[in-house]
C-alpha positions as CSV (number, residue, x, y, z in Angstrom):
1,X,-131.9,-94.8,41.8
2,X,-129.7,-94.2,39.1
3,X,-128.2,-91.3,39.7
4,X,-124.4,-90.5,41.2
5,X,-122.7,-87.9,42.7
6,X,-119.6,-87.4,40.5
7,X,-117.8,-84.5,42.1
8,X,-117.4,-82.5,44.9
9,X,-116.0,-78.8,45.9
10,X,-115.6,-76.8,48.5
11,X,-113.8,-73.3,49.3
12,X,-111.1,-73.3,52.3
13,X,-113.5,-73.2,55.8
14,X,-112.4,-69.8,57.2
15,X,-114.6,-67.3,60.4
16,X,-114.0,-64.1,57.9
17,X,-113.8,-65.5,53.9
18,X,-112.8,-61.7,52.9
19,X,-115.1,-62.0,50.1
20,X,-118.7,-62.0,48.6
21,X,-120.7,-65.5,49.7
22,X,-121.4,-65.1,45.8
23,X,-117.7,-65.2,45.0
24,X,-117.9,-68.3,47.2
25,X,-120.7,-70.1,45.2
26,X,-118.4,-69.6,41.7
27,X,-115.5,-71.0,43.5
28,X,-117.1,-74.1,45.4
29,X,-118.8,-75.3,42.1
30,X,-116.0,-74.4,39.7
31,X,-114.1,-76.8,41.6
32,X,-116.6,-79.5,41.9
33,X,-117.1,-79.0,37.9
34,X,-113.0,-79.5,37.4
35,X,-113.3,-82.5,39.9
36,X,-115.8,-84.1,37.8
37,X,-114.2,-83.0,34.4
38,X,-116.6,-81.4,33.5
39,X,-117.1,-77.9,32.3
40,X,-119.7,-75.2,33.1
41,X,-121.5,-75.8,29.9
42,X,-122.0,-79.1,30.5
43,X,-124.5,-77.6,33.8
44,X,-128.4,-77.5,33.0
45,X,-129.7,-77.5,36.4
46,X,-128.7,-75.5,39.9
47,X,-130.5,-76.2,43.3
48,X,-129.7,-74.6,46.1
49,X,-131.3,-73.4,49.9
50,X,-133.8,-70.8,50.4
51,X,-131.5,-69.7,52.5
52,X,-128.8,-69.4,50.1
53,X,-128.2,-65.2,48.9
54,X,-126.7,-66.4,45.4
55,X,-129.6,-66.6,43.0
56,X,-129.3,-69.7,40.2
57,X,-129.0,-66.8,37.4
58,X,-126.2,-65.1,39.1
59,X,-124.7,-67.8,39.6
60,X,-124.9,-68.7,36.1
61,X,-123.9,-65.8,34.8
62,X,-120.4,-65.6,36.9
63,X,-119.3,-69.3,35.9
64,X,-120.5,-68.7,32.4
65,X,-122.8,-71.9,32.3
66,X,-125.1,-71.2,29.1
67,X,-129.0,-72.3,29.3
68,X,-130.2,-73.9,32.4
69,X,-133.6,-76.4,32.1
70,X,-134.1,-77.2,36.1
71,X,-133.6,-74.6,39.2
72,X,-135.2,-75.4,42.2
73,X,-134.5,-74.3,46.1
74,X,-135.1,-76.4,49.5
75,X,-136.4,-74.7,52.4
76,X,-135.8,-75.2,56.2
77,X,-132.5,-74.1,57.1
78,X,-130.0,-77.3,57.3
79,X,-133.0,-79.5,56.6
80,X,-132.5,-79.2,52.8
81,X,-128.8,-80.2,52.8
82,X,-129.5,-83.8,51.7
83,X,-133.0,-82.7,49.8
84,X,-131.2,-80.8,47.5
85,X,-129.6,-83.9,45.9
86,X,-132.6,-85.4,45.8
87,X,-134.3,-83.0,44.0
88,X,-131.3,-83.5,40.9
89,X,-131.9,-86.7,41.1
90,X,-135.6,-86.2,40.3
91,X,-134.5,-84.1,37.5
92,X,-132.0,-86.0,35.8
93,X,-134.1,-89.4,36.4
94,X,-137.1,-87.4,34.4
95,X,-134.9,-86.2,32.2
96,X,-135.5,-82.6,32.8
97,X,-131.8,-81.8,33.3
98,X,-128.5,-84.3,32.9
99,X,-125.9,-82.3,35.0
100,X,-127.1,-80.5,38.2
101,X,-125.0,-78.4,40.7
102,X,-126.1,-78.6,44.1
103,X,-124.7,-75.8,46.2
104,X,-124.7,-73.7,49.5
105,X,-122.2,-70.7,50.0
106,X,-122.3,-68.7,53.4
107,X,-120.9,-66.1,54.9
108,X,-122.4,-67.5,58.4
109,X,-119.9,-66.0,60.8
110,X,-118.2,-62.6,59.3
111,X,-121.8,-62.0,57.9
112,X,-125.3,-62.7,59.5
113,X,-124.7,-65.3,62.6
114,X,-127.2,-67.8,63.1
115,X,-126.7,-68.0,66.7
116,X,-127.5,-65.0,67.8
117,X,-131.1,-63.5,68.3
118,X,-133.3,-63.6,65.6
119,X,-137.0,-63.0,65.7
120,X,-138.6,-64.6,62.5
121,X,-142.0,-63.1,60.8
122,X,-143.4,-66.2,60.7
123,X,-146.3,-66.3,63.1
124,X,-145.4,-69.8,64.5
125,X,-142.6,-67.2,66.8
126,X,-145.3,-66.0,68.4
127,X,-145.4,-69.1,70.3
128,X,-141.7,-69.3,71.7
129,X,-140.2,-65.9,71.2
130,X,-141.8,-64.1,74.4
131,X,-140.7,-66.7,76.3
132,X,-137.0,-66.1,75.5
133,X,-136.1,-68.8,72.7
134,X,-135.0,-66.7,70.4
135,X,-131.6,-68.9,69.4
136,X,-131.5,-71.7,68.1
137,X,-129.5,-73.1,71.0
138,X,-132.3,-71.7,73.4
139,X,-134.9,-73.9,71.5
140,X,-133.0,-77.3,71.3
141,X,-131.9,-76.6,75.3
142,X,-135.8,-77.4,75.7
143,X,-135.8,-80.7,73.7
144,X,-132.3,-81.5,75.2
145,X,-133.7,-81.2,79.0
146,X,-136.3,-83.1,78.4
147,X,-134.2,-86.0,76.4
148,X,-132.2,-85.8,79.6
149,X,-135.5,-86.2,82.0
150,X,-136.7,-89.1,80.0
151,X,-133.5,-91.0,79.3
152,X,-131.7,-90.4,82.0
153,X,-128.9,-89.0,79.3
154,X,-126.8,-86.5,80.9
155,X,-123.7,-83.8,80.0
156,X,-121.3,-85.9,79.8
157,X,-122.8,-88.2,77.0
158,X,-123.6,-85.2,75.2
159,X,-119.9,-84.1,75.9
160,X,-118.7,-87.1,74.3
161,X,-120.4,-86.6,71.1
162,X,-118.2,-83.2,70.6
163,X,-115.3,-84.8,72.0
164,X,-115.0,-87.7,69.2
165,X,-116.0,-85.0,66.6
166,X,-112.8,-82.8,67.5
167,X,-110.6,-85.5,67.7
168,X,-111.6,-86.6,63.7
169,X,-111.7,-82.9,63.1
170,X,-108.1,-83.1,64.6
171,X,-106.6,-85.1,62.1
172,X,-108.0,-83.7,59.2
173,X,-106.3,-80.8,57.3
174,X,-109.2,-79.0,56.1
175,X,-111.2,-78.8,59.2
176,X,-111.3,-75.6,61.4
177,X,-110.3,-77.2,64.3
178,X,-107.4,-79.5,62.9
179,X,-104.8,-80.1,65.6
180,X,-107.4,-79.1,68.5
181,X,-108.9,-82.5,70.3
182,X,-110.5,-81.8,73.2
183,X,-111.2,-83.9,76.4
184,X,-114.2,-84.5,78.6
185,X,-113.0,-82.1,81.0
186,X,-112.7,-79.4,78.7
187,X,-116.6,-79.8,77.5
188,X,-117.5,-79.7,81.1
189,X,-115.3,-76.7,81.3
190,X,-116.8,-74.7,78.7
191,X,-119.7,-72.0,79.3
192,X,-123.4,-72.2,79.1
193,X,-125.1,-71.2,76.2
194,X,-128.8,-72.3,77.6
195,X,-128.5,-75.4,79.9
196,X,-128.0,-78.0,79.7
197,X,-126.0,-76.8,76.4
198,X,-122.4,-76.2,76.8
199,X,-120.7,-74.1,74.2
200,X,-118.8,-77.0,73.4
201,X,-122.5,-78.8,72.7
202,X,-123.1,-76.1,69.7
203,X,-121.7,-76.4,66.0
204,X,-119.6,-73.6,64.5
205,X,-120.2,-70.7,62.9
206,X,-118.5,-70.7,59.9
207,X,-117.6,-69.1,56.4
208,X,-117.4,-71.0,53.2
209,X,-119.4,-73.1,50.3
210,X,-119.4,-76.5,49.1
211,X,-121.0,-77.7,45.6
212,X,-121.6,-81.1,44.5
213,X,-122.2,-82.1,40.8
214,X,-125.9,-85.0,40.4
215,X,-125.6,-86.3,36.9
216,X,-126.9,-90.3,35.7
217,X,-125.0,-93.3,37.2
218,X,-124.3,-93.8,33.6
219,X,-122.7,-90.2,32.3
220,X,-120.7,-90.8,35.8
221,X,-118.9,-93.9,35.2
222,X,-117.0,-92.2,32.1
223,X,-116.1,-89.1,34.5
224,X,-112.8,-88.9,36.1
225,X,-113.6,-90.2,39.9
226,X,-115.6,-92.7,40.8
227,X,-119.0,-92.3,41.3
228,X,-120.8,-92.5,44.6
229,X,-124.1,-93.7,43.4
230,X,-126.8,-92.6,45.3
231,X,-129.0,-95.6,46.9
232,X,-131.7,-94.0,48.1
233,X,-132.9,-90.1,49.5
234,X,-135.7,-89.0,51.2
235,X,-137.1,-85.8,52.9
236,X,-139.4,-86.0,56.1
237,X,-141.6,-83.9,58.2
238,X,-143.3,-85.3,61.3
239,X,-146.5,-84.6,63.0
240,X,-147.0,-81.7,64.8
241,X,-144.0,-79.7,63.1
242,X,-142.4,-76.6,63.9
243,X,-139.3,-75.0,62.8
244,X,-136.7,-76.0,65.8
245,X,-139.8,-75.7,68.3
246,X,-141.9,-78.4,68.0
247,X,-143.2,-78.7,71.7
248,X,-146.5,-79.7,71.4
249,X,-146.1,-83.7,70.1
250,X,-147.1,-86.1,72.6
251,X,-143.0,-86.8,73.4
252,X,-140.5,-83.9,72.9
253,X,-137.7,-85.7,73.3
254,X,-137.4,-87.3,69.8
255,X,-137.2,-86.4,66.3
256,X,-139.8,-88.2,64.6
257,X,-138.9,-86.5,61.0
258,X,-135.7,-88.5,60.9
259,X,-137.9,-91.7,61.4
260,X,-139.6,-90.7,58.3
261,X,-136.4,-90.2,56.3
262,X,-135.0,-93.4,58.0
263,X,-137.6,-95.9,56.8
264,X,-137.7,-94.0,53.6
265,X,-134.2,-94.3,53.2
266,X,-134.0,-98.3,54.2
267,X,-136.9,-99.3,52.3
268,X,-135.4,-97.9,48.8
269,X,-132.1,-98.6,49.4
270,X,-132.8,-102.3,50.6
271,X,-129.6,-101.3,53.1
272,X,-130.6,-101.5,57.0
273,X,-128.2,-99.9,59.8
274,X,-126.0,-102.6,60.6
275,X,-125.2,-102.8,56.6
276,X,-123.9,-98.9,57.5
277,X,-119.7,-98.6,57.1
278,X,-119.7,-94.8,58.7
279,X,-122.6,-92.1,59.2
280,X,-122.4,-88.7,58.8
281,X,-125.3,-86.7,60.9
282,X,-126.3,-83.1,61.2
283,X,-124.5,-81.8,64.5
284,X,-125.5,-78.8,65.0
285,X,-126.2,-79.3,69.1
286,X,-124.8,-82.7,70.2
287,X,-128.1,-84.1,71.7
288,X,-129.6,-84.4,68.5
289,X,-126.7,-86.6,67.5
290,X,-128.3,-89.3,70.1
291,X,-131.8,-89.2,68.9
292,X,-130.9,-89.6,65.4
293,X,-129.1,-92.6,66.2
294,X,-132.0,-93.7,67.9
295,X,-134.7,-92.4,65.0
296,X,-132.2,-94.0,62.1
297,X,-132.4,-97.2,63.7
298,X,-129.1,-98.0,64.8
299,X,-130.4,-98.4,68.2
300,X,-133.3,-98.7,70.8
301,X,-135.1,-94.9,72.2
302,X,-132.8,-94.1,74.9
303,X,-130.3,-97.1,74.3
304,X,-127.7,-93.8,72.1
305,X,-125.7,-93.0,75.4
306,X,-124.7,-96.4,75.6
307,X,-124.1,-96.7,72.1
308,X,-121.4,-93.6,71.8
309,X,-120.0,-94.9,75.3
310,X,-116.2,-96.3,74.9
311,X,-115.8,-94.3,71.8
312,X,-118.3,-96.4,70.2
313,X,-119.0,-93.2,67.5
314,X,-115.0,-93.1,67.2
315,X,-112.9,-94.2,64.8
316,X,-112.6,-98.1,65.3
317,X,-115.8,-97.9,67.5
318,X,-118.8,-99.8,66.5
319,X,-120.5,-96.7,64.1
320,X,-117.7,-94.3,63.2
321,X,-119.9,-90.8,63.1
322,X,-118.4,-88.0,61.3
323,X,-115.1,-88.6,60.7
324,X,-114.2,-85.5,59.3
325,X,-115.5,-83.5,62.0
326,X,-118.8,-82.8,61.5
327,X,-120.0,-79.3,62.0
328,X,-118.6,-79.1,65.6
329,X,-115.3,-80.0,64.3
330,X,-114.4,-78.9,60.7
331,X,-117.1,-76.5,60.0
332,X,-120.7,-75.4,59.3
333,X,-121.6,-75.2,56.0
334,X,-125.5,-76.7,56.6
335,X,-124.6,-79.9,55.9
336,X,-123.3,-79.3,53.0
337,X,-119.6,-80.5,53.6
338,X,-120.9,-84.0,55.1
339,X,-122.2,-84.9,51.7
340,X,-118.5,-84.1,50.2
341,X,-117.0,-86.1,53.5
342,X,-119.5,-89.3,52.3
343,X,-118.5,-89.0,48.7
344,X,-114.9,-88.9,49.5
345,X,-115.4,-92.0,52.0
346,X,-117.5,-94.0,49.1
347,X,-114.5,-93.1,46.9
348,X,-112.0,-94.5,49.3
349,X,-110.3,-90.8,49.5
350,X,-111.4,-89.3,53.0
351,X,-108.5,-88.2,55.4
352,X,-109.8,-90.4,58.1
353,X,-111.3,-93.3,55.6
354,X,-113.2,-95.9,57.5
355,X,-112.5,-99.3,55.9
356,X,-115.1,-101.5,54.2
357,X,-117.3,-101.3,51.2
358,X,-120.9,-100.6,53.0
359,X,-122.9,-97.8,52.2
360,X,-122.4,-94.4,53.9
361,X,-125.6,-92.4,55.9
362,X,-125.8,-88.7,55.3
363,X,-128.4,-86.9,57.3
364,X,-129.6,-83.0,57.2
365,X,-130.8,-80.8,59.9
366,X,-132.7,-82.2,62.6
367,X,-135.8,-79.8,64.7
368,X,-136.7,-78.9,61.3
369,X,-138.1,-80.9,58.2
370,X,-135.5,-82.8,56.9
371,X,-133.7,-85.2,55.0
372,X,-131.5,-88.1,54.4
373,X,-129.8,-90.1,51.7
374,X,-127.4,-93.4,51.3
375,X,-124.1,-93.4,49.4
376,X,-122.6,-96.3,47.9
377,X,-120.2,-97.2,45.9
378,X,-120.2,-98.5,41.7
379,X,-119.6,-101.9,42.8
């Protein structure tokens, strides 16, 4: 590709912002523009979530960017986080728009709450909701159990996915839980949110927004940072798929949508896993953390729990995931503020920067179609 990422922005991560998730968007992507040095007239594209309230015109209108040639939205909840860059890339590599601003704002824990109860109009609910999965948590307990009953995974490996997640969160500033590790016992201590999930096993709810600025690999290298050229990025829906419930494929206890981003994302990047410095994956529920590992490659169906054992996910450890925090440990902003964590580690910035000069693996939402995409640096 020849595209970069050349700046990133992001709004302090907060449980009540005390303001508009609109407010949010302007100030997330005001500061991406600044760290790029670039201004909002410089903007001709926006892409954003379907999920995101902020439509591209107001958005627009409140940062005072001037004609726009490319807007365009991803759907599927956290599964667009990567896709969105993609779909700048697309633009500015057609020539359709030569700065875009990806974006996501959300006011997900003062405002509506993800977690809770929600039934949706789409008729696929039908299939889950009388039964009781109405959460989110509810409907990856299911795949999670029967990971477990395959596997033989267990709590405690799920446990240790959170517990190297809070202890990156715990050194970085910006993260919500900064000076909060957390031990094995305390994730066995925790409550049940739907067995075998712990609360300790479910991401954050958080308020905030976090923009990122997709122009050429060429405009980029006469920006102020370095750019963080973007390999390769994919989006992926497997067989059989349903939003979060995909029950009915002939093994639950995998996400075969990540396959389809990882062999995307290998083939056009001509990286494989072991090339991988640090990998930053969607952790929304820990057990999904495993079976990416397994789907990206980095090791065998099953094989994950030995993998993270030892601190092997860890800083030091043989694939450092997440060393910001990751949604379980500095906050949820759909995946959003993992893309600005890989930029920062391409750029050799990152609080907790894992050494090296290999690419860096971002992954979106997993249950859900998703996406992926590999950072590297201008080398």
């Amino acid at each position: 590709m020849t595209a970069a990422i050349a700046g990133i922005g992001a709004t302090e991560f907060s449980k009540d912002s005390g303001r508009s998730e609109l407010r949010l968007a302007a100030e997330a992507i005001r500061a991406a523009l600044d760290d790029a040095g670039l201004r909002p007239a410089d903007v001709s594209g926006l892409c954003t979530f379907t999920m995101d309230s902020n439509s591209e015109i107001a958005v627009a209108r409140e940062l005072g960017i001037g004609e726009l040639t490319f807007l365009t939205r991803i759907g599927y909840g956290g599964g667009a986080a990567c896709a969105v860059v993609q779909q700048a890339v697309l633009a500015v590599d057609a020539g359709i728009a030569d700065v875009v601003v990806c974006y996501r704002a959300l006011n997900e824990r003062s405002g509506r709450r993800f977690g809770q109860a929600y039934v949706s109009p789409d008729p696929d609910s039908a299939w889950h909701v009388p039964m009781g999965l109405a959460t989110p948590a509810a409907q990856v307990a299911m795949v999670a159990r029967r990971y477990m009953h395959e596997h033989g995974a267990t709590g405690e490996d799920f446990g240790r996915v959170t517990v190297a997640a809070r202890r990156h969160a715990a050194t970085n500033p910006y993260a919500w839980f900064h000076g909060r590790p957390i031990t094995l016992e305390d994730h066995r201590a925790s409550r049940w949110i739907a067995e075998p999930l712990r609360l300790l096993d479910c991401c954050q709810e958080s308020d905030g927004a976090v923009a990122v600025v997709v122009t050429s690999l060429e405009r980029a290298r006469d920006l102020a940072r370095p750019p963080a050229v973007i390999a390769a990025a994919a989006q992926g829906s497997g067989p059989g798929q349903y939003v979060m419930t995909s029950y009915y494929r002939a093994s639950t206890a995998a996400v075969p949508e990540m396959g389809v981003v990882a062999r995307q994302l290998w083939e056009r990047s001509g990286f494989r896993p072991a090339d991988v410095r640090t990998a930053i994956l969607y952790d929304h529920f820990t057990p999904y953390v495993l079976m990416q590992l397994e789907e990206l490659g980095f090791c065998g169906p099953g094989e994950a729990r030995h993998l993270i054992a030892g601190g092997g996910i860890e800083l030091g450890g043989r694939l450092p995931v997440n060393p910001h925090g990751g949604q379980l440990g500095e906050a949820y902003i759909h995946g959003m503020n993992g893309i600005a964590e890989a930029v920062r580690q391409v750029r050799g910035t990152a609080v907790n920067q894992v050494p090296g000069d290999g690419p860096v693996l971002v992954t979106a939402g997993t249950g859900v179609p998703t996406s992926g995409m590999v950072l590297a640096p201008n080398l």
